[in-house]
C-alpha positions in Angstrom: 30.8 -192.0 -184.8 34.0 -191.4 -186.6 32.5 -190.2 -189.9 29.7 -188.3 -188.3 32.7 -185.9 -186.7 34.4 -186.6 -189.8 31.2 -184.5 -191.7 30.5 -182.4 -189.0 34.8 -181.0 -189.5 33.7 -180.7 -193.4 30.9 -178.6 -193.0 32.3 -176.3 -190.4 35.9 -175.8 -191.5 36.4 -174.0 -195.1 38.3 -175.8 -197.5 41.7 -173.6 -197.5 41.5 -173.9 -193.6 44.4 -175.1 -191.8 44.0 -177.3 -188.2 45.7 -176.8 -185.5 48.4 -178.8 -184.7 47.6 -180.4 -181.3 48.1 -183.9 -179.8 45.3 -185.0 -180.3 44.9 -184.1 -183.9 48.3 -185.2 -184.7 47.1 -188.6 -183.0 44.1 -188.7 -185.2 45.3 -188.2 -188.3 48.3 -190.8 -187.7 45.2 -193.0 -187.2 43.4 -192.1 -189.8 46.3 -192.1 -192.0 47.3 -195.5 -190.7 44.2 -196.6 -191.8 44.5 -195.1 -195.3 41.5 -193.1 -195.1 42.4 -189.4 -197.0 41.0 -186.8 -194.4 41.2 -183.6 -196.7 39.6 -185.8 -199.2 36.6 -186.3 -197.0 36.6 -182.0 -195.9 36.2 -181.5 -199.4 33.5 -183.9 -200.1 31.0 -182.5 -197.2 31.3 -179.1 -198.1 30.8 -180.1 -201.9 28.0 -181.9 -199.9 26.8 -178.8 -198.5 26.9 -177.0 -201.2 24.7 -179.4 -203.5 22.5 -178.9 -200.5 22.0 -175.2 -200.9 21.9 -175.5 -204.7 19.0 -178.2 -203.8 17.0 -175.6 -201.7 17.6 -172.9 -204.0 16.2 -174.7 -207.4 13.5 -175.5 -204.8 12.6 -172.2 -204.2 12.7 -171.5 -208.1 10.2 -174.8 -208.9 7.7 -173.1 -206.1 7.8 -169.8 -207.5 7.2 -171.3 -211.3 4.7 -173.1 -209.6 3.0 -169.6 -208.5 3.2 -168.7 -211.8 1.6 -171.4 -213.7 -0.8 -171.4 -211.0 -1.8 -167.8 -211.5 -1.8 -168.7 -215.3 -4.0 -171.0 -214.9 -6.3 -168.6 -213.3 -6.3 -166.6 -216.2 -7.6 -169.1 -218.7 -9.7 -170.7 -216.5 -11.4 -167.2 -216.5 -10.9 -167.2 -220.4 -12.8 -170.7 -220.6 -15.4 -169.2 -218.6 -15.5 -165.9 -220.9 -15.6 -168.3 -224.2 -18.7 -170.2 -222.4 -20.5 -166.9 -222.5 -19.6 -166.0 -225.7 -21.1 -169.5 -227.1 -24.1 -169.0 -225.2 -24.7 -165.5 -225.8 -24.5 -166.7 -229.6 -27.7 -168.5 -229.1 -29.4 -166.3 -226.1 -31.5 -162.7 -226.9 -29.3 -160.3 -224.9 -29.9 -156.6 -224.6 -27.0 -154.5 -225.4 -24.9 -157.8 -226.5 -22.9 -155.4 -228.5 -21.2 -153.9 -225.4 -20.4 -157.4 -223.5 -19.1 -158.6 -227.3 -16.8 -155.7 -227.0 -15.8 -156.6 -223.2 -15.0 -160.4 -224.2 -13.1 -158.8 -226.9 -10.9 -156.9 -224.7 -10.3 -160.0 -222.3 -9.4 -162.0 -224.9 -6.8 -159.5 -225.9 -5.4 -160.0 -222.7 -4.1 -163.2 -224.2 -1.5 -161.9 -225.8 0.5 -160.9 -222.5 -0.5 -164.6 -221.0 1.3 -165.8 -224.4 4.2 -164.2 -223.7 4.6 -165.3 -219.8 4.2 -168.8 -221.4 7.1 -168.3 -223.7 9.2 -166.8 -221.0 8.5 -169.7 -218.5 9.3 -172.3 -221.3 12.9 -171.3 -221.2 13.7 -172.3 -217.6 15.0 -175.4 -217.8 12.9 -177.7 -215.3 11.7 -181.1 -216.5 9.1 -181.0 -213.9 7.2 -177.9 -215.5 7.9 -179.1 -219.0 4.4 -180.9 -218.8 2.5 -178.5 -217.4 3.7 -175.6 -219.6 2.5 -177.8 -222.7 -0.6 -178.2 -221.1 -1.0 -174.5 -220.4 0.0 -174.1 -224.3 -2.6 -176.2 -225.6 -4.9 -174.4 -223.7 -4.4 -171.0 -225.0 -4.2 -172.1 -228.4 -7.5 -173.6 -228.3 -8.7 -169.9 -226.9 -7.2 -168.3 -230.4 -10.4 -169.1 -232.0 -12.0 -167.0 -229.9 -10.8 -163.8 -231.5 -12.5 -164.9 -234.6 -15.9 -166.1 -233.3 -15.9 -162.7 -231.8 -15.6 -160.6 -235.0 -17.9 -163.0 -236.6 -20.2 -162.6 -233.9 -19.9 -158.9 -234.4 -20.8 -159.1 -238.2 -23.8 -161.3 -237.9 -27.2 -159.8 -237.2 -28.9 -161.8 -234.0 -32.5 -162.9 -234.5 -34.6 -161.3 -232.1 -32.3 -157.9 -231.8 -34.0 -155.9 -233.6 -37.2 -156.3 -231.5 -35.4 -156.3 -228.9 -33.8 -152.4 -229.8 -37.4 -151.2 -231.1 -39.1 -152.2 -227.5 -35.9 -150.0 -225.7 -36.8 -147.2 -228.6 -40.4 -147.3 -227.0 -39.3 -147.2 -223.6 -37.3 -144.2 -224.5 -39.9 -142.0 -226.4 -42.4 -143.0 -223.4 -39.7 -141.7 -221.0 -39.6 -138.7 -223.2 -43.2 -138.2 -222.9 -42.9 -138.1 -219.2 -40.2 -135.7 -219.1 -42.4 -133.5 -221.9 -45.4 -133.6 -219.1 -42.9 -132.6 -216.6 -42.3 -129.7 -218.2 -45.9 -128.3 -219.0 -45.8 -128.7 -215.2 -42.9 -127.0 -214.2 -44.1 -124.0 -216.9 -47.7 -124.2 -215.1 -46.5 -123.7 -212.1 -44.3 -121.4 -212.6 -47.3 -119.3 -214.2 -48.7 -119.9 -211.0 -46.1 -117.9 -208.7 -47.2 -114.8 -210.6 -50.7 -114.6 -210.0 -52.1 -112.5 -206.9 -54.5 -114.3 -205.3 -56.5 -112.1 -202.6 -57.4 -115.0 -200.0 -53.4 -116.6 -200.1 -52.3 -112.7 -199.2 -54.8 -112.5 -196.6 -53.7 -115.8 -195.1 -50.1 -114.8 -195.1 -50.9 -111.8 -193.1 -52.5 -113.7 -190.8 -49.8 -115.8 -190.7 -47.2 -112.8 -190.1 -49.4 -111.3 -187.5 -49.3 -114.7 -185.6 -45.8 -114.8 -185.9 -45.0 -111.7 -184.4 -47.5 -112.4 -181.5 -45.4 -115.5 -180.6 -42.6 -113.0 -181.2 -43.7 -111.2 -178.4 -44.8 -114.0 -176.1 -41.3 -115.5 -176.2 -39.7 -112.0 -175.6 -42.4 -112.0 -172.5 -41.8 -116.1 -171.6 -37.5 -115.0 -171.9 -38.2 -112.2 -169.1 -40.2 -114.2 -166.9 -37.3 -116.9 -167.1 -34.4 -114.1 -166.3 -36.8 -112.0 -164.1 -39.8 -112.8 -162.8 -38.5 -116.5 -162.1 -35.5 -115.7 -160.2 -37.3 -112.9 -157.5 -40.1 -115.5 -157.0 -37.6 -117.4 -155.8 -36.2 -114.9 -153.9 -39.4 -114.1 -152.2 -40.2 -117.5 -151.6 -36.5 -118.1 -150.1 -37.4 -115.2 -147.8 -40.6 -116.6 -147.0 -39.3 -120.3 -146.2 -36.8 -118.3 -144.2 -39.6 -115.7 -141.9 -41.9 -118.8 -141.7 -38.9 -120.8 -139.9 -38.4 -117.6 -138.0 -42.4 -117.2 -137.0 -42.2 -121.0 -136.2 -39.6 -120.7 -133.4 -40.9 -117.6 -132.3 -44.4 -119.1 -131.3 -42.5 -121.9 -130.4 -40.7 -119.5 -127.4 -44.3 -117.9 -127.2 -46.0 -121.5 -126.3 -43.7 -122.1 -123.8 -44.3 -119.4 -121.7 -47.8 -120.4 -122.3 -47.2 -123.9 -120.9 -45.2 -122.0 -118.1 -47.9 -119.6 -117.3 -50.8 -122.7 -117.8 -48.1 -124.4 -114.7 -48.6 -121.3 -112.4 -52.5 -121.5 -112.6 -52.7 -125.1 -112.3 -51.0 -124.4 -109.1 -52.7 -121.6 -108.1 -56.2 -123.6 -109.2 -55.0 -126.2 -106.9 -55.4 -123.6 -104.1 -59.1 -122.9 -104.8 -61.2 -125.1 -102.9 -59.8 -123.7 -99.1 -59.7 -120.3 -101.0 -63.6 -120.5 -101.7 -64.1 -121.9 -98.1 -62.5 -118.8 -96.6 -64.0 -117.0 -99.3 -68.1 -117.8 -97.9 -66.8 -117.5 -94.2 -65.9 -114.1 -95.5 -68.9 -113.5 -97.1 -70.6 -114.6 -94.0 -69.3 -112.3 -92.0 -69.2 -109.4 -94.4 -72.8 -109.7 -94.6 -72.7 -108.3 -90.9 -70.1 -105.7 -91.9 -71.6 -103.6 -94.9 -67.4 -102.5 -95.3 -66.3 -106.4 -95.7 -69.3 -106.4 -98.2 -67.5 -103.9 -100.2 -64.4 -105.6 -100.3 -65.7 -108.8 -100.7 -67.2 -107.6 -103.9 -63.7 -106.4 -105.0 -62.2 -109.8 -104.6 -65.1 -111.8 -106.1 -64.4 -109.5 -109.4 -61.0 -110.6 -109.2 -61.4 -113.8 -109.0 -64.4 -114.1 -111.5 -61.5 -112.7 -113.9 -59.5 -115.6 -113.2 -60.4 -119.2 -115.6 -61.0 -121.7 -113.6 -61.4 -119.8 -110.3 -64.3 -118.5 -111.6 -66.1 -121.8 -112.4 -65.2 -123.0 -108.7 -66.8 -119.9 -107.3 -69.8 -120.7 -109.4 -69.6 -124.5 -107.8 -69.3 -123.5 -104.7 -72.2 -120.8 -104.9 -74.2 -123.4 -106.0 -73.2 -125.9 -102.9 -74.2 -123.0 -100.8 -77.3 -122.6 -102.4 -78.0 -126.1 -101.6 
């Protein structure tokens, strides 16, 4: 316990630093001192302590970031073996246009030259652990300075096959030529063609014009119906909707006075039968009186006028008959 407090002080108080001077630090370093144990002594070692500690981290930091580096260098001639690969086999493999893809691995292996001089740079730090892999690395690109060479001897030599190989593109081209040659006897053709007058294609585009001024017109007409014609039908047919509701209650009113008048003649129909009665006695007696007989008459007129009555006279003439 006593030197975890002991490294805890060292860390936290600066080496120049003074304590203060209370009890129980006075009683402290009596007992410390009594047991001969040298308490600045131990302040200074834990900062030194701490301080290796940060040194530790930071040489850290610098080994991971050398590490980036070699790793990203190692990228680069990985992607140089792979470019030597296709060099070798495009040494032995008919490729057309080789001479431009020589010319590309030419340029990548002149990127060598800067991955030579990251190399050199790296190989001055000063950390055993990278020592190996720099060597490596090293090795590496020297083995890829042959490259160079087998590239501008590659360049020098003729390629069996290439020669075919640029006479059958030659063909292509001067049958490509052709086609474009054709082309153009077309092109000139029909260009001939827009100046001749032909009769039945004039004729035709008249006809054509004609039609297209007809539809002219019949979308002038179809635009007036649509901001005319349209609109006062449905004006007219608003107004009708609106007189035909009007008509509709009218005869509505109308059939019930109808239904009110039909009510007064079933009552007065009701009356009939002792009207017909009185109606024969009458007659009975008017046949006496030649007067009565007159205006007996008159009231069988009436009553022949009235539906219904009428047909009840007629029964009841016919009762009397019998």
């Amino acid at each position: 316990m006593m030197e975890a407090s002991m490294s805890d002080i060292g860390e936290s108080v600066p080496e120049d630093a003074t304590l203060p001077e209370d009890s129980y630090i006075r009683d402290q370093k009596k007992y410390m001192s009594d047991l001969g144990i040298d308490v600045p002594g131990l302040a200074k070692q834990a900062m030194e302590a701490g301080n290796n500690k940060k040194l530790a981290e930071q040489r850290q930091r610098e080994v991971e970031g050398k590490q980036q580096q070699i790793d990203y260098l190692q990228g680069k001639i990985d992607a140089l073996l792979f470019v030597e690969a296709e060099l070798k086999a495009a040494k032995e493999v008919e490729i057309p246009g080789l001479k431009i893809q020589l010319q590309s691995l030419q340029d990548q292996v002149n990127s060598l030259s800067s991955v030579e001089g990251e190399l050199k740079a790296a190989k001055e730090v000063e950390i055993p652990e990278l020592k190996i892999q720099l060597q490596s690395l090293q090795e590496q690109v020297n083995s890829l300075s042959s490259v160079k060479g087998e590239l501008k001897a590659a360049k020098e030599v003729e390629i069996p096959g290439l020669k075919t190989q640029l006479q059958s593109l030659q063909d292509q081209v001067k049958g490509l030529q052709d086609q474009v040659n054709s082309l153009s006897s077309v092109e000139a053709e029909l260009k001939a063609a827009k100046k001749i007058e032909i009769p039945e294609l004039k004729t035709q585009l008249q006809t054509l014009q004609d039609q297209v001024k007809t539809l002219s017109s019949m979308e002038t007409e179809l635009k007036l119906v649509n901001d005319t014609t349209i609109p006062d039908l449905q004006k007219r047919l608003s107004t009708a909707e609106n007189n035909k509701t009007e008509k509709m209650i009218e005869l509505s009113r109308k059939l019930g006075k109808v239904e009110v008048e039909a009510g007064s003649l079933k009552i007065q129909a009701e009356k009939v039968p002792g009207l017909i009665a009185e109606l024969e006695t009458a007659q009975a007696e008017a046949r006496k009186v030649p007067a009565l007989q007159t205006e007996l008459d008159k009231v069988k007129a009436v009553a022949e006028t009235v539906p219904g009555l009428r047909i009840e006279l007629e029964k009841a003439r016919a009762e009397a008959a019998a």
